[in-house]
N, C-alpha and C positions, 0 to 999 in steps of 0.2 A: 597734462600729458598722460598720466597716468590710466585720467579716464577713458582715453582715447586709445590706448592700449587692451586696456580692458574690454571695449566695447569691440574692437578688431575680434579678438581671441573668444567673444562669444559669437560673433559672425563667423568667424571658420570650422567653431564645434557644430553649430547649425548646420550649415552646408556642408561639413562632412558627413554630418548625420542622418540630415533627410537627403544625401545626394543630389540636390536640386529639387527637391520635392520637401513641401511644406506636410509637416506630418501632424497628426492630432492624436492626443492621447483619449482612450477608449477605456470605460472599465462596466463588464457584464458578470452578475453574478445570482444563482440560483441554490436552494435550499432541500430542492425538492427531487435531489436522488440520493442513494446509497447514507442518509444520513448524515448528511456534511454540506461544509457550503462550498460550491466549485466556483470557481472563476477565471475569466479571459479578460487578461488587461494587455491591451495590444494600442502599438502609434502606427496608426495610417495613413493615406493617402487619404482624400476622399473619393478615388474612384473605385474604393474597396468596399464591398456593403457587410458589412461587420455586423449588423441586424439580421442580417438573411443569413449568415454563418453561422450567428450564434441560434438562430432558431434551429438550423436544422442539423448544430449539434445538440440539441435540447431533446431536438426528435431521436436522437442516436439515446442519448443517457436516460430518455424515457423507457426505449427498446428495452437495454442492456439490464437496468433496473425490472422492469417487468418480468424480465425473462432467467434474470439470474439472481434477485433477492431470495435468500429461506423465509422471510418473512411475509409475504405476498402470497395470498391464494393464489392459486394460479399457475404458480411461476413455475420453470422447468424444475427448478431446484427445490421448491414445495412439492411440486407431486413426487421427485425422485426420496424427499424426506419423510415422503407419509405414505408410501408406498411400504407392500408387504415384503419380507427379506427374502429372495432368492428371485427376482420382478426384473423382468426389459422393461424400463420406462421411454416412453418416447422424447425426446425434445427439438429443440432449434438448431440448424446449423450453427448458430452462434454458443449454444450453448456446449454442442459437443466442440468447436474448438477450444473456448475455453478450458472444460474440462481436457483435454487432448495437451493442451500447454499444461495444467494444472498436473497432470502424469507424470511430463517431461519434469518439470519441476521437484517433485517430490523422490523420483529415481535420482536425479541429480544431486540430490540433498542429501541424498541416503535416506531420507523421511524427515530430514529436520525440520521442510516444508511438508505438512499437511491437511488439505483443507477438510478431512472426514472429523475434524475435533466438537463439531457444531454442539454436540450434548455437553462435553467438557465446558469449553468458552460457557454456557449456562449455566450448570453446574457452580460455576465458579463465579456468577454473577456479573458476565461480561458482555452478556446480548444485548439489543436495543430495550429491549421492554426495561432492565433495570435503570436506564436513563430516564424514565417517566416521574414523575411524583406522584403520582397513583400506584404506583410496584404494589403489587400485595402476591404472595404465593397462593401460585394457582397448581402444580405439579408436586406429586412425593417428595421428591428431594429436595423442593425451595425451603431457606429460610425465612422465618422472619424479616432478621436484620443482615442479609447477605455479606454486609461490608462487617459485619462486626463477628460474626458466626461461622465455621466452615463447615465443611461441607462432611460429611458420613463417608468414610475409607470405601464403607461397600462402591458406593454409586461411585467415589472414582475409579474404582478397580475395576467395576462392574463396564463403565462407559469408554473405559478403556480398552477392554477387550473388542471393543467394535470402531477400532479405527484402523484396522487395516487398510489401507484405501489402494493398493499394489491390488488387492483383488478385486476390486473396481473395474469394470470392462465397457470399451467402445465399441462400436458397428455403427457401419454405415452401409445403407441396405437399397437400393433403389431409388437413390434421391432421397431417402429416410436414413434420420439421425437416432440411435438407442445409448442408452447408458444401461447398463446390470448391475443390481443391486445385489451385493453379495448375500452368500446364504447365512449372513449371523443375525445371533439375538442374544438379548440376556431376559429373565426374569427377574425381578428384585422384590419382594413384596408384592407379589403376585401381578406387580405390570411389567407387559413385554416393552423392552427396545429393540433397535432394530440403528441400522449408521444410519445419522447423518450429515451433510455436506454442509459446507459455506465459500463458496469463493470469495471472499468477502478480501482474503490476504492478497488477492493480485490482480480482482476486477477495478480496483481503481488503477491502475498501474493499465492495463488493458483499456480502458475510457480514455484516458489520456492521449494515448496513443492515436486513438479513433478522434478526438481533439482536432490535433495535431495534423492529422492528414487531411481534414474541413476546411481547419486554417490552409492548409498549405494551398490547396483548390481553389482559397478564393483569396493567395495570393497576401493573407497575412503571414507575413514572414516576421515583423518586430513585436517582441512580448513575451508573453511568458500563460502558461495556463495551469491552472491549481486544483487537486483534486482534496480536500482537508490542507492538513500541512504536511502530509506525509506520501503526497507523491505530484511531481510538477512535469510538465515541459516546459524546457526551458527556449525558445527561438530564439533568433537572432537579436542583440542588442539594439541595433543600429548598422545601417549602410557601412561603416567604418570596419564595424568586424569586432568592436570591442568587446568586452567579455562581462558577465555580471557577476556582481561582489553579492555571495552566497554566504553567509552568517548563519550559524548555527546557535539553535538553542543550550545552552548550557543544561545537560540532565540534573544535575546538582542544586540548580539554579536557574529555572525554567525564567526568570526574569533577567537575565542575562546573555550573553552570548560566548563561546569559548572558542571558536575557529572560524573562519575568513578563508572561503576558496572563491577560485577564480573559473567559470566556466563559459561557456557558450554553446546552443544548439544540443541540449542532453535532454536526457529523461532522467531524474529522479526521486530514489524513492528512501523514506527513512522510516526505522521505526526504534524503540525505546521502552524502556519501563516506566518513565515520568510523568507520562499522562493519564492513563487508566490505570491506579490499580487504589489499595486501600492495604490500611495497617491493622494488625491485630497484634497486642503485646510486645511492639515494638517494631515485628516482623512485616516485611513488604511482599505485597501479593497484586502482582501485574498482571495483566492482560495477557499477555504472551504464554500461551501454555506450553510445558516440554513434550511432542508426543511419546518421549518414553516412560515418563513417569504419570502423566496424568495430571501432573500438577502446575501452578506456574513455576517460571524458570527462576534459578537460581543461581545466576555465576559473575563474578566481573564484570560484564558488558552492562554498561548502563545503555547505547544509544549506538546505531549504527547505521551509515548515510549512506548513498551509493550511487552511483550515476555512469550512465552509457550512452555514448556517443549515438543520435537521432539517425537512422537509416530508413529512406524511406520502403523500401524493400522487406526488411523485418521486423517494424517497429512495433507492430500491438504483440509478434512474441517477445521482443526487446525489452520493454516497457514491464510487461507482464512479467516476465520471469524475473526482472531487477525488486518487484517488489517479494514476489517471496525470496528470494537470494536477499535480501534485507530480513525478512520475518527468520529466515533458516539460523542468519551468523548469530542472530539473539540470543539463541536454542544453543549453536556449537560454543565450545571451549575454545577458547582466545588461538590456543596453536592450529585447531582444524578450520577455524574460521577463515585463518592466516595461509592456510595452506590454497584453502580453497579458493579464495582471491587472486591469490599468484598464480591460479591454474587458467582465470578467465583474462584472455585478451582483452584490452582497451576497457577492464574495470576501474572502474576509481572508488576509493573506499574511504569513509572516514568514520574511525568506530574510539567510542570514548571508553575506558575502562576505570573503575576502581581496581584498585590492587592494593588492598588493605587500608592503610591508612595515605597511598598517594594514589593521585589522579593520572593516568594516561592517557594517549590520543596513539593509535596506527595507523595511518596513511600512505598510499602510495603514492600521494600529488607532494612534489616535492616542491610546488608553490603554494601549497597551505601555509595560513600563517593561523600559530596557537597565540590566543588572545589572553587566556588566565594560564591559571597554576596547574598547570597542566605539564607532565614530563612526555616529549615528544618520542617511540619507540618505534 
């Protein structure tokens, strides 16, 4: 009797689930943008052609990469970095929107978000090229052993002075797109600098989005889509409406997990100090740079998660802005972080703290659930 029960109760989660429709699970995934691996794992119909979506968001994340990596000859954001200081660089309508949200964002932040740190993040041994096994210093300021050495006050102080990025300007001029490069430089050892850029903190958060609205056209609605681990769409569970069991990494404890949310239909974007950074005499030095001091950050927040309700109306500024507003709360101190979450409608926040010797979590999902030793605040 029992099995016959059993066997009922997975017959009605089916047909709740595919709605009368027999769904198949999908999973595409790629290497070959922005340095991460992305993926679309979606259940379909098979009237859905899931191959021709995903090619021609492939053709999207090729653009976006082309056009907005620092690392790429070429790119709008290469020439706007190796251009001379006081310069109208031309670029992509995509790229001046980017940049355009990348503004709004950093006004909003008061500067906590800034994408002009690109010499800093170097400086400190945090760009692509030191993920290589060949690293070897090619630039005045490199180290040898960048993870073991820091870096020379001058070049931070120096690199610093050229992140203004509030003096950064747009135009659009006749169906043409410009960025101005502000009038700074430094000398240091007789090489000039000059700012510059990475959108690197909210172009995946913007891809996503651009994801998302492929999926929605061709009509995939179940799934979820990944840009690294630290920024998702999340679709539709299933026909039913049900909601997906979101588990976080543990910062503490990257092999673990410390909180269980409950969502559906969001964008998500998280970031943390647990994944990039390195130790010197005990001290931790992350990824995350403060742009007031030049340096990486330094405060109670280990880890900070965030997610906003999928609109298809605003979603690539949605999307976009949730990931620097994640990069921002890292930078601020626990009370302006907190302020500033309760100032944004339909934010959801889940940010891990130390605070001395005990662990905290802040959330505003009052269906969170804390999994370890965590004091809930």
């Amino acid at each position: 009797m029992k099995k016959v029960i059993i066997l009922i109760c997975i017959l009605v989660c089916v047909v709740m689930f595919a709605s009368c429709t027999v769904l198949h699970n999908k999973t595409l995934s790629t290497f070959d943008y922005f340095s991460t691996v992305i993926t679309l794992n979606t259940s379909t119909s098979n009237k859905v052609d899931v191959e021709c979506a995903w090619a021609e968001m492939q053709k999207e994340l090729s653009d976006m990469d082309a056009k907005l990596s620092p690392y790429k000859e070429g790119s709008d954001i290469y020439k706007f970095n190796h251009a001379e200081k006081d310069t109208k660089v031309e670029v992509s309508k995509l790229t001046y929107d980017v940049f355009m949200i990348a503004m709004d964002a950093y006004m909003e932040t008061d500067g906590a978000y800034n994408p002009a740190m690109l010499l800093l993040s170097d400086l400190w041994g945090f760009t692509d090229r030191f993920t290589y096994d060949n690293y070897s210093p090619i630039y005045p300021y490199d180290r040898q052993k960048p993870n073991e050495q820091l870096p020379s006050d001058k070049y931070v102080d120096g690199f610093l002075s050229l992140t203004d990025f509030g003096l950064v300007e747009g135009e659009e001029k006749k169906d043409k797109y410009y960025i101005y490069k502000p009038d700074l430089s430094i000398d240091i050892d007789g090489v000039n600098y000059t700012m510059q850029l990475d959108f690197g903190g909210i172009v995946k958060g913007y891809a996503a989005a651009v994801l998302q609205e492929i999926a929605d056209r061709y009509d995939i609605n179940y799934g979820y889509i990944t840009l690294g681990s630290s920024s998702l769409a999340l679709l539709e569970r299933g026909a039913t409406g049900r909601k997906w069991d979101l588990k976080l990494k543990d910062p503490k404890d990257p092999n673990s997990l410390y909180l269980r949310a409950y969502l559906i239909s969001v964008f998500i974007s998280t970031s943390g100090n647990y994944e990039q950074y390195y130790e010197i005499e005990g001290k931790r030095y992350c990824h995350i740079i403060n742009p007031t001091t030049g340096r990486p950050i330094e405060n109670e927040t280990l880890s900070c998660t965030l997610a906003y309700r999928i609109s298809s109306r605003t979603a690539r500024n949605d999307s976009a802005m949730l990931d620097a507003y994640s990069t921002a709360l890292m930078v601020m101190d626990f009370e302006t972080a907190k302020e500033f979450i309760n100032s944004k409608k339909d934010l959801t926040a889940y940010i891990a703290l130390n605070n001395g010797d005990k662990l905290k979590v802040y959330t505003n999902d009052e269906q969170a659930r804390i999994l370890k030793d965590y004091e809930r605040i």
